[in-house]
C-alpha positions, 0 to 999 in steps of 0.5 A: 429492440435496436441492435448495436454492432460496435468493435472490442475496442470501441466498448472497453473505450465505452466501459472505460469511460462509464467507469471514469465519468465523473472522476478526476484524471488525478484520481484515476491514476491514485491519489498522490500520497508522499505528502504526510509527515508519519513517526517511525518505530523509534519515535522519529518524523518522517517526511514522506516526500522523502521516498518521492523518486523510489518505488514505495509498497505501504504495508499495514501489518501485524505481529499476532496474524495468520497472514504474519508470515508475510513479514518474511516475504517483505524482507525478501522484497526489500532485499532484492529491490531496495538498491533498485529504488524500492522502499517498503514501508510497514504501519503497524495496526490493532484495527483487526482482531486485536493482533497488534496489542504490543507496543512499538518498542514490542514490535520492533523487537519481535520484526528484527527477532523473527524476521530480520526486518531491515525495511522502514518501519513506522510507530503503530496507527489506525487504519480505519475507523474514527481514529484512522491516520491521515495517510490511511483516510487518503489510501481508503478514499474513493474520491482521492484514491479512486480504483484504489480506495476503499477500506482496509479489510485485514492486516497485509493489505499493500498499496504500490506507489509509483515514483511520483508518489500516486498509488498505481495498485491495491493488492488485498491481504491474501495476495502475498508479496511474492506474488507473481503480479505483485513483482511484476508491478514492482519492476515495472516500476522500477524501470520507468 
């Protein structure tokens, strides 16, 4: 047997590396995802090129989920951070449960009614599947969106773009916005 003495250093130099080999640099960062054009709840296209220089949590969400509450918590995000540079951006997705069924126009209506949803909302979308929309295909890669990537698993799952437009972290659906990590990601975003 052959013993290595080495420093903490050196071996998470190490495990970085063995993680990472293989990989490109641009995928270790997240992928760049402010290139798609996506509908709006009301029907409109949206360049997300638009939102490059802001800080963007993309949301996928839904109306008839235990985790709904959320939408509450995302309001307060976009109230405190949205004149700082944040843009919370909520897809709307039946992929789970069948806890999306309603309509955009039905969605629209329960966000602004029970949760004053003032942040951007976007017409309903796949997430995962057969039919997962061109965003979400690029969010779940590995080989695109690499750490980041991988699918969805439930509604309120929350990716966190920085201002150049790459994903810097993947929050899963339990962790909610008002997590401590999660604001503190934000603004330390926002500062850069």
């Amino acid at each position: 047997m052959i013993a290595f003495k080495t420093s903490k250093a050196a071996l998470a130099a190490l495990i970085v590396a063995l993680f990472t080999a293989g990989v490109p640099a641009s995928t270790q960062q997240g992928a760049y995802v402010l290139g798609s054009t996506v509908i709006d709840i009301d029907g409109n296209e949206v360049n997300l090129e638009s939102y490059k220089g802001r800080v963007v949590l993309i949301v996928n969400v839904a109306t008839k989920c235990g985790l709904t509450p959320q939408y509450e918590e995302l309001q307060a995000l976009h109230e405190k951070f949205a004149a700082k540079g944040l843009a919370i951006l909520g897809f709307p997705a039946n992929n789970f449960g069948n806890q999306e069924p309603g309509s955009n126009e039905e969605i629209k209506m329960f966000c602004t009614t029970n949760y004053n949803v003032q942040f951007d909302m976007f017409s309903k979308i796949s997430v995962k599947g057969d039919d997962i929309a061109p965003l979400y295909t690029l969010l779940t890669s590995t080989e695109q969106n690499g750490r980041f990537g991988g699918e969805i698993q439930w509604n309120f799952t929350k990716f966190l773009v920085g201002k150049d437009g790459r994903v810097v972290s993947r929050y899963e659906p339990r962790i909610k916005p008002s997590d401590p990590e999660v604001i503190a990601a934000i603004e330390r975003e926002l500062a850069k």
